[in-house]
C-alpha positions, 0 to 999 in steps of 0.5 A: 258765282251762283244767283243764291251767293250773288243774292245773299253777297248783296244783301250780307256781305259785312258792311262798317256798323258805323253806317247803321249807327250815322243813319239811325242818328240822323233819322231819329234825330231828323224826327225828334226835330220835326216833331218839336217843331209841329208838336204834334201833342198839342195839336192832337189836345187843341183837335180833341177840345174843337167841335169843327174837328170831329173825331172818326178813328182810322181802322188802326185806332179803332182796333188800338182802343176797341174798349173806347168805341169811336170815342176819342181818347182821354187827353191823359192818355195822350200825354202818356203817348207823348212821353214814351214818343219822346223817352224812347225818341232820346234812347234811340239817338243816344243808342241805348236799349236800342232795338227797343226804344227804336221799336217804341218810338216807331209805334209812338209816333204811329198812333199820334200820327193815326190819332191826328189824321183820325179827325177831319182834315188832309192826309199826308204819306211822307212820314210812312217812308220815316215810320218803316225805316225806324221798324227796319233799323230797330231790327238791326245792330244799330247800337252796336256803334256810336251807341251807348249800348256798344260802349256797354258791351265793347263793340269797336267802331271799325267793326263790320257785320253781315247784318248790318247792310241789309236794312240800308239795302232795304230803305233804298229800294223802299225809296225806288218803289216810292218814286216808282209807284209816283211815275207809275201813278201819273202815268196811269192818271194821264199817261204822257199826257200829264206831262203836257206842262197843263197838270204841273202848272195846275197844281203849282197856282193851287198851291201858290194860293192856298199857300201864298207861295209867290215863287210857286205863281211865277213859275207856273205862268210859264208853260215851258218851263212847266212842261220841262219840269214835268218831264224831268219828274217823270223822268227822276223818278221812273229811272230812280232805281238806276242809282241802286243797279249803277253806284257811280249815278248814286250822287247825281240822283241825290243832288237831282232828288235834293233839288226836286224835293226843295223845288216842290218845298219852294213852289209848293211849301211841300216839305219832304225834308223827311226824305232827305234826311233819310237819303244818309242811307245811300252814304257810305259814312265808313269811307267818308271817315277814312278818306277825312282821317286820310286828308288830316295825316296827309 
């Protein structure tokens, strides 16, 4: 087989809508948990009426309100960003208007997001991973299953399309080059040096501190195991793309990434609870359905 059809077999051989639909679910409905959870609306209202948070909009808001200046944006406005985050957040769960409701509530929840981090406080990258995987689906037939729009238009369940792989393809690799760039990053911070044991236990009484997290103290008073874990992360993600070129390592580096994301949540109250969610992109959920169909007629 030419490298041209190996190339388009990978990313278009016809894969069960079915998959893109469970992932779109778990996603939005990951999502839509996590912001009632943080109500982020509100948030932004308490930032807006505080004077210790000023408001210094982030080049993206600066160019989304340009008549506004760098004046923060009316709470009416906000509010209206709020209802299309949530009407459009409930389309896309529920699969109807699919592509554009995904769309709308990825923009969504990209200004309020930009909006929050436009006044003084820390920023975090762990929702970028979620914000480009809710792009790559609502550029996917994702609600031609499990979606009111495939009720609509008579789309069965069991059936498979050439583009329905791609976009999960697509998530995945975004989530080697995730880990990758992390190792590449320490590695270049410190080389193999940052895995001394010295960094982690650093980082772990930081935030067993300013977190109050007992589990995170204990941990970091001993160096060995510190040390151990250090090289364990390295290792995790430098090599992650190997459950990509090699399918049958695939679960042991999602139970090795769920383990290393509760770990951090537990020592550190990092939580990329995000990423696992998104980690439904590596399922193959059609087979999952025939092999329970199978031990039920068995």
């Amino acid at each position: 087989m030419s490298l041209p059809r190996r190339w388009n077999e990978y990313w278009f051989h016809p894969a069960p809508l079915l998959d893109l639909a469970v992932c779109r679910i778990v996603v939005v409905g990951f999502q839509l948990f996590c912001l009632a959870s943080r109500d982020g609306v509100d948030q932004i209202h308490r930032l807006l009426a505080s004077p210790l948070s000023p408001y210094d909009p982030l080049p993206l808001m600066r160019l989304l309100f340009w008549p506004l200046g760098d004046a923060a944006p009316p709470a009416m406005l906000v509010n209206l960003l709020g209802g299309v985050l949530w009407v459009s957040g409930v389309c896309a769960l529920t699969g109807f208007r699919t592509r554009l409701s995904l769309g709308c509530f990825a923009g969504a929840t990209v200004v309020l997001g930009g909006l929050q981090y436009s006044f003084s406080g820390p920023m975090s990258h762990i929702d970028a991973l979620t914000i480009l995987a809710l792009l790559l689906l609502a550029l996917s037939p994702c609600g031609h299953a499990l979606a009111i729009d495939a009720r609509r238009r008579g789309v069965r369940r069991r059936e498979v399309d050439p583009m329905a792989r791609w976009p999960l393809r697509l998530i995945q690799w975004l989530f080697a080059l995730v880990y990758g760039s992390a190792a590449l990053h320490k590695l270049a911070a410190g080389g193999l040096d940052w895995a001394n044991g010295y960094t982690l236990q650093y980082y772990l009484s930081e935030k067993g501190l300013l977190w109050d997290a007992p589990v995170g103290l204990w941990v970091g008073r001993h160096h060995t195991l510190v040390q151990a874990m250090s090289w364990l992360t390295l290792w995790f993600e430098a090599t992650f793309a190997l459950a990509l070129i090699v399918p049958r390592l695939t679960w042991w580096y999602l139970a090795c990434g769920a383990l290393f994301h509760l770990g951090i949540f537990v020592t550190m109250e990092l939580d990329f609870s995000q990423y696992l969610a998104l980690y439904a992109v590596f399922i193959p959920w059609g087979d999952v359905v025939e092999r329970v169909h199978g031990l039920r007629s068995g």
